[in-house]
C-alpha positions as CSV (number, residue, x, y, z in Angstrom):
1,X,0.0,0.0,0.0
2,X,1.3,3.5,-0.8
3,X,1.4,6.5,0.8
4,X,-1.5,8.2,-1.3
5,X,-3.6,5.3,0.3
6,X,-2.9,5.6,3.5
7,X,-3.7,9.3,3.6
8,X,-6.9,9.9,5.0
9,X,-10.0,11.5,3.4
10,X,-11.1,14.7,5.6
11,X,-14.8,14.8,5.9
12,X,-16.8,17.2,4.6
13,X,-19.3,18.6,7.2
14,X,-23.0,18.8,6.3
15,X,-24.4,22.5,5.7
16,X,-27.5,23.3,7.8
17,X,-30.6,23.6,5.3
18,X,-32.6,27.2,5.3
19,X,-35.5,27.8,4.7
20,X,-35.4,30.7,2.2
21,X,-39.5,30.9,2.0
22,X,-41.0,33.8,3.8
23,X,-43.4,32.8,6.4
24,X,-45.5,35.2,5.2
25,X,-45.9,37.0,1.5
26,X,-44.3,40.6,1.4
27,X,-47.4,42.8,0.8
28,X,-46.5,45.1,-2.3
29,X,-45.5,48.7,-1.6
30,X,-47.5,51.3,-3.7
31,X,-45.5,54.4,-5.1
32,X,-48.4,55.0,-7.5
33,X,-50.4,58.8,-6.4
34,X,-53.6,59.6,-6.8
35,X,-55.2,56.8,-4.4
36,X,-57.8,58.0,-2.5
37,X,-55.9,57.1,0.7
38,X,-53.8,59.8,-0.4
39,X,-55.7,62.2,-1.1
40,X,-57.8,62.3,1.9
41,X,-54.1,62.5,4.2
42,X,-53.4,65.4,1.4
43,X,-56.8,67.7,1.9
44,X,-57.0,66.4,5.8
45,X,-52.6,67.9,6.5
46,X,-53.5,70.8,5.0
47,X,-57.0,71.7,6.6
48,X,-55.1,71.3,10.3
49,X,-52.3,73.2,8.8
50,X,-54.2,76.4,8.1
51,X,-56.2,76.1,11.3
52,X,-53.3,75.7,13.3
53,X,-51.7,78.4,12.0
54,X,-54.7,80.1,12.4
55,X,-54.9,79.8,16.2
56,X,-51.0,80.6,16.6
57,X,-51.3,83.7,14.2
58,X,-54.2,84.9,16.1
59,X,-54.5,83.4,19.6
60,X,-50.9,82.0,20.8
61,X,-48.4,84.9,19.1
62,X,-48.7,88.3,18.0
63,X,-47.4,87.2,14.7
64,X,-48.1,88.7,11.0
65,X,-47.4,88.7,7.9
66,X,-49.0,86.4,4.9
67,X,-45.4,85.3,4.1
68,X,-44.9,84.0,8.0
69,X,-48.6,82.6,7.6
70,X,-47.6,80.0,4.8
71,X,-44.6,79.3,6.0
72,X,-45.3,78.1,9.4
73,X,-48.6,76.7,7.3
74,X,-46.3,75.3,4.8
75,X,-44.0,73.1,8.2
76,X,-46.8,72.6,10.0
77,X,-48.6,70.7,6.7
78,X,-45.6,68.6,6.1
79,X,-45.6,67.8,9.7
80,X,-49.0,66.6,10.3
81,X,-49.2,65.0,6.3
82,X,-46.3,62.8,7.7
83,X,-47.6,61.9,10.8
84,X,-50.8,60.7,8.5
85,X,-49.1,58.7,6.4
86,X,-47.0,57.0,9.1
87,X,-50.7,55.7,10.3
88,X,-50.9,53.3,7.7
89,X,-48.0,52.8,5.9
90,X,-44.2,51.9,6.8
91,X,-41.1,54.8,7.2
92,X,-39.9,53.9,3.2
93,X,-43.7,55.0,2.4
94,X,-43.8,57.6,4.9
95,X,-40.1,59.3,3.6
96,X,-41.7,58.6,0.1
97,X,-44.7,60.3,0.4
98,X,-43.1,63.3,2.3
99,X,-40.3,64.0,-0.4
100,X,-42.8,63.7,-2.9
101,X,-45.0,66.6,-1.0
102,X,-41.7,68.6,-0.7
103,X,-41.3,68.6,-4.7
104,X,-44.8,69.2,-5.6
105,X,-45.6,71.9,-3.1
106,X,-42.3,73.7,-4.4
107,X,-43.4,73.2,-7.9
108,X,-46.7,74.7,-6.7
109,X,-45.2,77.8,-5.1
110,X,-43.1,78.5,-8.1
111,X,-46.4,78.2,-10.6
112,X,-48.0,80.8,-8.1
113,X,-44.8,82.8,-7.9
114,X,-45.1,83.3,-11.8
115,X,-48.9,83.9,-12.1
116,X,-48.4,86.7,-9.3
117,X,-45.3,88.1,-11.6
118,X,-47.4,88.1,-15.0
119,X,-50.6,88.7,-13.3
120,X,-49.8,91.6,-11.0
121,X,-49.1,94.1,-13.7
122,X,-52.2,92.8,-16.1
123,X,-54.6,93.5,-13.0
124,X,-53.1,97.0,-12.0
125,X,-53.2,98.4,-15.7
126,X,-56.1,96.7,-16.8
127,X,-57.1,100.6,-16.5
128,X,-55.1,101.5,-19.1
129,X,-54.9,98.4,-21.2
130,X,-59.0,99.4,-21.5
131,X,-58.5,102.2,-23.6
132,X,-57.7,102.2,-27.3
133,X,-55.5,105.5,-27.5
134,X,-53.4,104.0,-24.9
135,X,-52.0,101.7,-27.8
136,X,-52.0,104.0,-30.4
137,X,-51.1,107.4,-28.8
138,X,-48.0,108.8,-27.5
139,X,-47.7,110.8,-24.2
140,X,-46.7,114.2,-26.4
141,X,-50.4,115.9,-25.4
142,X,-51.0,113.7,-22.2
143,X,-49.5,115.1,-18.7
144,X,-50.0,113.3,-15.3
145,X,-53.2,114.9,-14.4
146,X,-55.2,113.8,-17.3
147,X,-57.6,110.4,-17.5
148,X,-56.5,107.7,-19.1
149,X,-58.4,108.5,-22.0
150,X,-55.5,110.4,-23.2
151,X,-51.7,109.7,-24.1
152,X,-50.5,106.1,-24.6
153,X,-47.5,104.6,-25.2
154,X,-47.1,103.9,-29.2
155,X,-43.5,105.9,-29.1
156,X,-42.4,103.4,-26.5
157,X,-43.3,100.2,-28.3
158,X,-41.6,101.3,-31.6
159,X,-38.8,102.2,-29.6
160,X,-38.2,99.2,-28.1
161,X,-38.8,97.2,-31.2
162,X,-36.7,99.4,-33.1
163,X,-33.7,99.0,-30.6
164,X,-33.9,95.0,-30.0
165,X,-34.1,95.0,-33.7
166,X,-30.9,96.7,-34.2
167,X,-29.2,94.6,-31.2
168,X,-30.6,91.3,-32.8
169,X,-28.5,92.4,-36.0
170,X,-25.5,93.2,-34.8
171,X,-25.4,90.6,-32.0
172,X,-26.8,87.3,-33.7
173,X,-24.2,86.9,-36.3
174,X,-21.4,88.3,-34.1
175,X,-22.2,85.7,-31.2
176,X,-23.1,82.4,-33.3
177,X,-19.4,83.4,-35.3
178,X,-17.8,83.3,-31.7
179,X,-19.6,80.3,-30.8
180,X,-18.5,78.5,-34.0
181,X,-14.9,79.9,-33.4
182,X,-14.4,78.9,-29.6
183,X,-15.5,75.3,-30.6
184,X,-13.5,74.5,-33.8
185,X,-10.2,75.9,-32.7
186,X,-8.0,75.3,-30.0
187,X,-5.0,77.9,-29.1
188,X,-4.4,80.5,-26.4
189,X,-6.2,82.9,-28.5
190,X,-9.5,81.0,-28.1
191,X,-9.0,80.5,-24.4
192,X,-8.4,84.4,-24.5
193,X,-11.6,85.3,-25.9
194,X,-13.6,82.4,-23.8
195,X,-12.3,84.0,-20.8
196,X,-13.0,88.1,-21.8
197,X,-16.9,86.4,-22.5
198,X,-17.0,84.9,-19.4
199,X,-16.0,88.1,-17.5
200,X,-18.9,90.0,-20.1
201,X,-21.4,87.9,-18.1
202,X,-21.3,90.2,-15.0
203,X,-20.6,93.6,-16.8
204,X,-22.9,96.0,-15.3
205,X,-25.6,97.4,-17.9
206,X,-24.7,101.0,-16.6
207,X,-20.9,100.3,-17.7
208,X,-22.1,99.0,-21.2
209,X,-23.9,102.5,-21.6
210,X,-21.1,104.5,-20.4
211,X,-18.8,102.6,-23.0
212,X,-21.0,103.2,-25.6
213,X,-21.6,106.9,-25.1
214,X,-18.1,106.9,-25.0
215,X,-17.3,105.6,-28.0
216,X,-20.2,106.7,-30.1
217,X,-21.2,109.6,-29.2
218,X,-18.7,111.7,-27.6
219,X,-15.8,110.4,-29.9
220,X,-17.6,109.8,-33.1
221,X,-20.3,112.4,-32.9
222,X,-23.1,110.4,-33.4
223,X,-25.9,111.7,-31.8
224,X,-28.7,110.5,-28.9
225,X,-30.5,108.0,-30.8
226,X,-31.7,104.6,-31.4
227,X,-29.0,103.0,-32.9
228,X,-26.7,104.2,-30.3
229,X,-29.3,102.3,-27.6
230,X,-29.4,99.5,-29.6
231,X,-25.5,99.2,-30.1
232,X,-25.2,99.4,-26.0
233,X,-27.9,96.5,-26.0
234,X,-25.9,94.6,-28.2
235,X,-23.1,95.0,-25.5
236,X,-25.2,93.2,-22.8
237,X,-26.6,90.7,-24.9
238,X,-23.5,89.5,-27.3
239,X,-21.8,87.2,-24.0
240,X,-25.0,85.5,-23.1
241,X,-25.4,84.6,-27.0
242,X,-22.0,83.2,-27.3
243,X,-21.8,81.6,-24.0
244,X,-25.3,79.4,-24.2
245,X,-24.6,79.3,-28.0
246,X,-20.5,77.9,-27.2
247,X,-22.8,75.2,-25.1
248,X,-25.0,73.7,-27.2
249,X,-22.4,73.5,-30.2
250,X,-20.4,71.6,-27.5
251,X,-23.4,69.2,-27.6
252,X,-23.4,68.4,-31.5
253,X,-22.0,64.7,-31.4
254,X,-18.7,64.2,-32.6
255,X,-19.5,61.4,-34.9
256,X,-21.5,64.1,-37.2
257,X,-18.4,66.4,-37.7
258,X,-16.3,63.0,-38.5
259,X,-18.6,62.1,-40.7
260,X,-19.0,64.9,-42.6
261,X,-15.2,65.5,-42.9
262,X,-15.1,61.6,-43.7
263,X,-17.5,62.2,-46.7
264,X,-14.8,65.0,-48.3
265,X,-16.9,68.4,-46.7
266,X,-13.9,70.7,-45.8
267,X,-14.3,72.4,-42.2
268,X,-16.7,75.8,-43.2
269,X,-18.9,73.2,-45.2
270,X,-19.3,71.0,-42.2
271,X,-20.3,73.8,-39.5
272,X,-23.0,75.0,-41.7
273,X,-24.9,72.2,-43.3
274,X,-23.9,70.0,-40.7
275,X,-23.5,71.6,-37.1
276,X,-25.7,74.6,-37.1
277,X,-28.8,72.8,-38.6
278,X,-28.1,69.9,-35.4
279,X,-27.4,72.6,-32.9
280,X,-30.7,75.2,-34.8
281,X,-33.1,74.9,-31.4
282,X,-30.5,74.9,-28.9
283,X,-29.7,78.3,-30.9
284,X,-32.7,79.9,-30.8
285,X,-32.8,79.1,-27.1
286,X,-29.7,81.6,-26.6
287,X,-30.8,84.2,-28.8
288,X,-34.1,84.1,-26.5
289,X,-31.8,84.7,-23.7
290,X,-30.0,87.3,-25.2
291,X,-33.2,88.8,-26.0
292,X,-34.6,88.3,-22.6
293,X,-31.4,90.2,-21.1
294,X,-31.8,93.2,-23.4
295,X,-34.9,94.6,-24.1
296,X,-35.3,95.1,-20.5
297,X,-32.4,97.3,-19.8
298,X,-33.2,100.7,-18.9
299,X,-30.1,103.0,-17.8
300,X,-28.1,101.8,-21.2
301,X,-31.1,103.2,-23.1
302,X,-31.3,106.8,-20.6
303,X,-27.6,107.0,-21.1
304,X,-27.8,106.4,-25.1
305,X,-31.1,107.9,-26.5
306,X,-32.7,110.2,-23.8
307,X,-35.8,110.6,-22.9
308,X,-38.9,111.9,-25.0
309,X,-42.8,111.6,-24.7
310,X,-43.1,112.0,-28.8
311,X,-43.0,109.4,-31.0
312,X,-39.7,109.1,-32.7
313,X,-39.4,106.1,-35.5
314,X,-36.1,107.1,-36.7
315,X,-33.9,105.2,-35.3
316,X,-30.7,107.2,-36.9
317,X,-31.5,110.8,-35.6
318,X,-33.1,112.6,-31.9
319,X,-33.8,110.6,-28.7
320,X,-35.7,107.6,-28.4
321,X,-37.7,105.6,-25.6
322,X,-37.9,102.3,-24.5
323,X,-40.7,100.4,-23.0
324,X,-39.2,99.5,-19.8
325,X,-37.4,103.3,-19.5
326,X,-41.2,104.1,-20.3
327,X,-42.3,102.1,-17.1
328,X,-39.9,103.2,-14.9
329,X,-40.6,106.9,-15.5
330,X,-44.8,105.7,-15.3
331,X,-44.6,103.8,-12.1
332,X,-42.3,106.4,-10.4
333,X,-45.1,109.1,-10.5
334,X,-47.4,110.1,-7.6
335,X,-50.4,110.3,-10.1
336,X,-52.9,106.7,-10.2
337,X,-53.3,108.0,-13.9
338,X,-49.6,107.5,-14.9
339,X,-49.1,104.3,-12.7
340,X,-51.5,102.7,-14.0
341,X,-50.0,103.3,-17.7
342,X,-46.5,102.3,-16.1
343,X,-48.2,98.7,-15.0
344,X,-50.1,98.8,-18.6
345,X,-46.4,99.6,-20.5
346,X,-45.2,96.5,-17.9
347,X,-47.9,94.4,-19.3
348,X,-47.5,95.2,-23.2
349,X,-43.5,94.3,-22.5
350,X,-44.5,90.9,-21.3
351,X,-46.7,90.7,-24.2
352,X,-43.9,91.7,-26.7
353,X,-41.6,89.1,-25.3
354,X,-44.6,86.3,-25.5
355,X,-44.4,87.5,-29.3
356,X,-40.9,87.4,-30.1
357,X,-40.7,83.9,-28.0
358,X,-43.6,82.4,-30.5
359,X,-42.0,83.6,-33.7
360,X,-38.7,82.5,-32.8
361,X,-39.4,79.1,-32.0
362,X,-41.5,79.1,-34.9
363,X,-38.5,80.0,-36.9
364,X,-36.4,77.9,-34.9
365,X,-37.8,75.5,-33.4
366,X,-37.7,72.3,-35.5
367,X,-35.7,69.4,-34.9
368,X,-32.3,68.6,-36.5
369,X,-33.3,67.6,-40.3
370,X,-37.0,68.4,-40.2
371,X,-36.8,71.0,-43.2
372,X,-40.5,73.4,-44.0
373,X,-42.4,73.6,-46.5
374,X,-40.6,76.0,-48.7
375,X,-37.2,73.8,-47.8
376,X,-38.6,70.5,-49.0
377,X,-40.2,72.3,-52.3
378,X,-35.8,73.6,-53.0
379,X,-35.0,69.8,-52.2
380,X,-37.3,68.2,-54.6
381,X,-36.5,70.9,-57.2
382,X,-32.7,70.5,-56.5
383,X,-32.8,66.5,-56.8
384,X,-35.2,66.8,-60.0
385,X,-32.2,69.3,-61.5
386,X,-29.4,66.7,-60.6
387,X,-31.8,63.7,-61.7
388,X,-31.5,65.3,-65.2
389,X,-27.8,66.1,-65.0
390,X,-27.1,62.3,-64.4
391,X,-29.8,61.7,-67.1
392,X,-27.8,63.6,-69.4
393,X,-24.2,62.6,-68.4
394,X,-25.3,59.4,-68.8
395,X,-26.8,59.6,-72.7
396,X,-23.8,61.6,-73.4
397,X,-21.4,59.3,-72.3
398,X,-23.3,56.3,-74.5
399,X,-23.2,58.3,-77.3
């Protein structure tokens, strides 16, 4: 007998068996809202809520104050909405439940937030909006003790329009050409320019104006006008176009570019059939921001084409007003009369920027390769011109 046989075998020990089968079946968790459950711990929170706060506010403190009111309503809700749930349901369902009433009661203040922004002005010149003349008239004949029946402001709207207009021409090309430019090259000059449009960003609109009457008017000559408002616009809007638009081109996919170069397209050629058209929405999205930032600057505007109350639609020659200059002047006086225009002037500026939002993502707003009408019309007409161009190579070359 060998050694190998003589060894011997170690024993293996038996495992215990387990029992893996729950004793009872685990009772499914709903994350689903809208039971009814729900709802009646929803209404019931925030009925205590408001009571209680009721009692404090009135009986326990000499508090006041309707922001304190829904805050201390606001705690006291989440409070008591988690206690309710915990009634019936298990702390995962209970921390559930309460983060999702954090979220949606947020999302409920900032709804309210923004109806109370565009719905304040709207209900304090709904005075003046009432009127015709106050749309077609400017304030030339009207002073602050006359009704509302007279004056409006016509010379502020064309103004303003004339001025973003101006800005929109100069800055649009200027920014999307920076854009371009800080994505398809790489250098210390690009990281020079990225970081003077960065510091842009936080220029001070006053600064903008200063620059401008600077430049334009007391060096050049150029008088108090339009264009000279719209140039210092231009100033405040040109970094937030090149900064959101130097974002979304940073989002075009890589493989598109490679693609395009792959196919023989030289670098110009692939930026604009190619980049641009895949970047178009994210685009318009900067010029609205751009827009956004400008047409509601005031002191560039006082600093750059004056004040008037006549209705100037030249914007080469004499001073020029702008709706929210307009508004600020309104709103400052003692008069109801002239407030009330200064909330109506408020609300035809929301409106404006409602208008120019619409048309631009009309223009805009399409996806990457959706052409319109009047583009799929040149494509069909373009493919039926090569169709016979290949027709004709082809019979040429068989002859």
């Amino acid at each position: 007998m060998t050694a190998l046989d003589t060894r011997e075998t170690p024993e293996i020990p038996e495992l215990p068996e387990f029992d893996d089968t729950p004793e009872t079946p685990e009772r499914r968790r709903v994350t689903r809202p809208g039971r009814r459950a729900d709802t009646v711990n929803v209404v019931g929170a925030l009925v205590a809520a408001v009571a209680l706060t009721a009692i404090v506010f009135t009986q326990l403190a000499p508090f006041g104050g309707a922001i304190g009111f829904l805050a201390i309503a606001w705690l006291l809700f989440l409070g008591l909405y988690a206690l309710l749930v915990s009634l019936t349901d298990n702390a995962l369902t209970v921390r559930d439940r309460l983060v999702s009433a954090v979220v949606h009661s947020l999302a409920a203040f900032a709804l309210l937030s923004l109806i109370t922004i565009v719905g304040y002005p709207l209900v304090r010149g709904i005075d003046a909006l009432s009127h015709w003349n106050f749309f077609t008239e400017d304030m030339a004949n009207a002073g602050p003790l006359d009704p509302l029946s007279q004056g409006g402001i016509i010379h502020a709207a064309v103004g303003t329009l004339e001025q973003i207009a101006i800005a929109l021409v100069l800055t649009v090309p200027l920014g999307l050409t920076c854009a371009v430019f800080l994505n398809e090259t790489r250098g210390f000059f690009s990281r020079l320019v990225r970081t003077i449009v960065d510091a842009m960003t936080a220029l001070p609109s006053i600064v903008a104006g200063l620059f401008v009457y600077a430049a334009l008017i007391l060096s050049l000559g150029l008088e108090k006008s339009g264009l000279a408002a719209g140039c210092a616009i231009s100033v405040m809007m040109l970094p937030i176009v090149i900064r959101a638009s130097d974002v979304v081109i940073r989002l075009v996919p890589g493989s598109l570019r490679e693609a395009s170069l792959a196919l023989g397209a030289g670098q110009l050629r692939t930026v604009w059939h190619v980049v641009l058209p895949t970047a178009r929405s994210g685009l318009t999205t900067a010029i609205l921001l751009g827009t956004a930032r400008g047409i509601g600057e005031t002191s560039p505007v006082l600093i750059t084409a004056g004040f008037t109350a006549y209705l100037n639609a030249d914007p080469f020659s004499g001073p020029q007003i702008s709706l929210p200059l307009e508004t600020f002047s309104l709103v400052t006086s003692p008069e109801e009369a002239m407030k009330a225009r200064g909330f109506g002037a408020a609300a035809v500026l929301m409106l404006l920027v409602l208008v120019l939002f619409v048309i631009a993502r009309l223009a805009g707003g399409r996806p990457a390769g959706e052409l319109t009408r009047g583009g799929r019309r040149r494509r069909e007409r373009a493919s039926a011109a090569d169709r016979e161009r290949f027709i004709q190579r082809m019979q040429g070359e068989q002859q």
